[in-house]
NUVO-296238 format. One record per residue (C-alpha): residue number from 1; residue in one letter; z, y, x. Coordinates in Angstrom, 1 decimal, always signed. Example, Ala and Ser with C-alpha at 12.3 -4.5 7.8 and 13.67 -1.06 7.14 Angstrom:
BEGIN
{1; 'a'; {+7.8; -4.5; +12.3}}
{2; 's'; {+7.1; -1.1; +13.7}}
END
This chain:
BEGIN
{1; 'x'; {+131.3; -102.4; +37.9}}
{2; 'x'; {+134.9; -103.0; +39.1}}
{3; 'x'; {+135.5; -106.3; +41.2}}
{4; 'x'; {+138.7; -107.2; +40.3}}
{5; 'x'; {+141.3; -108.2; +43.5}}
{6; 'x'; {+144.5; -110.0; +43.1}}
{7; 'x'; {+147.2; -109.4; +45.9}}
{8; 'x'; {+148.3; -112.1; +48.2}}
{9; 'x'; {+150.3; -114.6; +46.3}}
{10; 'x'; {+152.2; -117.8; +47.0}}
{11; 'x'; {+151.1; -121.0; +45.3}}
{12; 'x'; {+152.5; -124.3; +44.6}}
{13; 'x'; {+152.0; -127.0; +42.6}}
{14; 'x'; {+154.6; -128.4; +39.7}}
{15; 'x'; {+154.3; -130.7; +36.9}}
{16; 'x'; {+150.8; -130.4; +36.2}}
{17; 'x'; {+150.7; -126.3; +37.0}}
{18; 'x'; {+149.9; -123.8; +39.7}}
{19; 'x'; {+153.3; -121.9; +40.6}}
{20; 'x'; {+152.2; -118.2; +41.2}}
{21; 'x'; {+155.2; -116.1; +43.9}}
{22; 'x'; {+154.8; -112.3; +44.3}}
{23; 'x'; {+156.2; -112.5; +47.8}}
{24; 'x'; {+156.3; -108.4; +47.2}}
{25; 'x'; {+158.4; -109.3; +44.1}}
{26; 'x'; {+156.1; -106.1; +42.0}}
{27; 'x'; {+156.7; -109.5; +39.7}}
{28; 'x'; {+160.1; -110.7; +40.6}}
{29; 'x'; {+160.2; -114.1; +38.3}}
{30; 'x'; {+157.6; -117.2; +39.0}}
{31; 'x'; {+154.9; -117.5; +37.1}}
{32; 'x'; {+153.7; -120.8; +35.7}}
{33; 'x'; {+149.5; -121.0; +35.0}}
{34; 'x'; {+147.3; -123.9; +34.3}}
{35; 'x'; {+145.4; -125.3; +37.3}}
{36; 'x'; {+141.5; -123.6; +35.7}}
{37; 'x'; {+143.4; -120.3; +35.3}}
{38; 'x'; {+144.6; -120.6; +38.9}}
{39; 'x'; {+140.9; -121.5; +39.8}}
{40; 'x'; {+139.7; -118.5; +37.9}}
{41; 'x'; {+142.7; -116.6; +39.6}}
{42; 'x'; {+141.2; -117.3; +42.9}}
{43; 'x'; {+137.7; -116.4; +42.5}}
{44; 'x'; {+139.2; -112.7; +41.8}}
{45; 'x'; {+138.8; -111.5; +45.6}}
{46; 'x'; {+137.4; -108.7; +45.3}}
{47; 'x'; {+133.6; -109.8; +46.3}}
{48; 'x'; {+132.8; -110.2; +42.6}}
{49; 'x'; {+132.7; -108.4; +39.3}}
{50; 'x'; {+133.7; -110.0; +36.1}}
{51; 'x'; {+130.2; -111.3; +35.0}}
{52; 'x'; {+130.0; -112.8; +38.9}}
{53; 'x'; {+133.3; -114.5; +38.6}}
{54; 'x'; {+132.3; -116.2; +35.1}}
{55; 'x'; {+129.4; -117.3; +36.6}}
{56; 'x'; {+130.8; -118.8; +39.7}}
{57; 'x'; {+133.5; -120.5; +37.5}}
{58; 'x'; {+130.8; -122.1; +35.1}}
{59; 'x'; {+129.6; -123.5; +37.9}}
{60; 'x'; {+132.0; -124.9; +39.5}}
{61; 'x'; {+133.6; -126.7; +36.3}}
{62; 'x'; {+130.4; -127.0; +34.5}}
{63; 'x'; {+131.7; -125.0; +31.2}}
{64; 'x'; {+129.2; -123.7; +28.8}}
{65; 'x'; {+127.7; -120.2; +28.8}}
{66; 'x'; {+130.4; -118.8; +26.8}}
{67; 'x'; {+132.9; -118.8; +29.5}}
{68; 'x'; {+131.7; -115.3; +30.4}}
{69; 'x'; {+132.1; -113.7; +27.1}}
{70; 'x'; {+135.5; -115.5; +26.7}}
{71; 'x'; {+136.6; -114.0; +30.0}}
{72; 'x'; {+135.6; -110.6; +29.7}}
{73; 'x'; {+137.4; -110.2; +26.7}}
{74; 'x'; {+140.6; -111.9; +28.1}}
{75; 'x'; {+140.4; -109.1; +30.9}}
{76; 'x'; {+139.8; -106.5; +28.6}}
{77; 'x'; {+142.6; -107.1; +26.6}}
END
């Protein structure tokens, strides 16, 4: 099973959000995400698969089982 990997990114913080940079600029605009989706975001490292990272994110913010399902489709889409 694939273990997904983001690339190095720069992060900030604004108004409530998680400011994603593509210092390569492969994404040349900002992007704006919401602080779980930058938690999820960060899990991807490339240690874990999909099922893994789920896991790890119920965990940590104590969401119900269907977390995994929910992410797995949102990657599959």
């Amino acid at each position: 099973m694939e273990k997904p990997k983001l690339r190095p990114l720069q992060v900030g913080v604004f108004d409530g959000g998680v400011i994603l940079i593509d210092p390569l600029r492969i994404t040349p605009e900002p992007i704006m995400v919401s602080s779980g989706a930058a938690l999820l975001l960060s899990l991807m490292d490339g240690s874990r698969d999909i099922f893994e990272i789920a896991n790890e994110y119920k965990n940590i913010t104590w969401i119900r089982d269907k977390v995994q399902l929910r992410f797995w489709l949102l990657l599959k889409s």
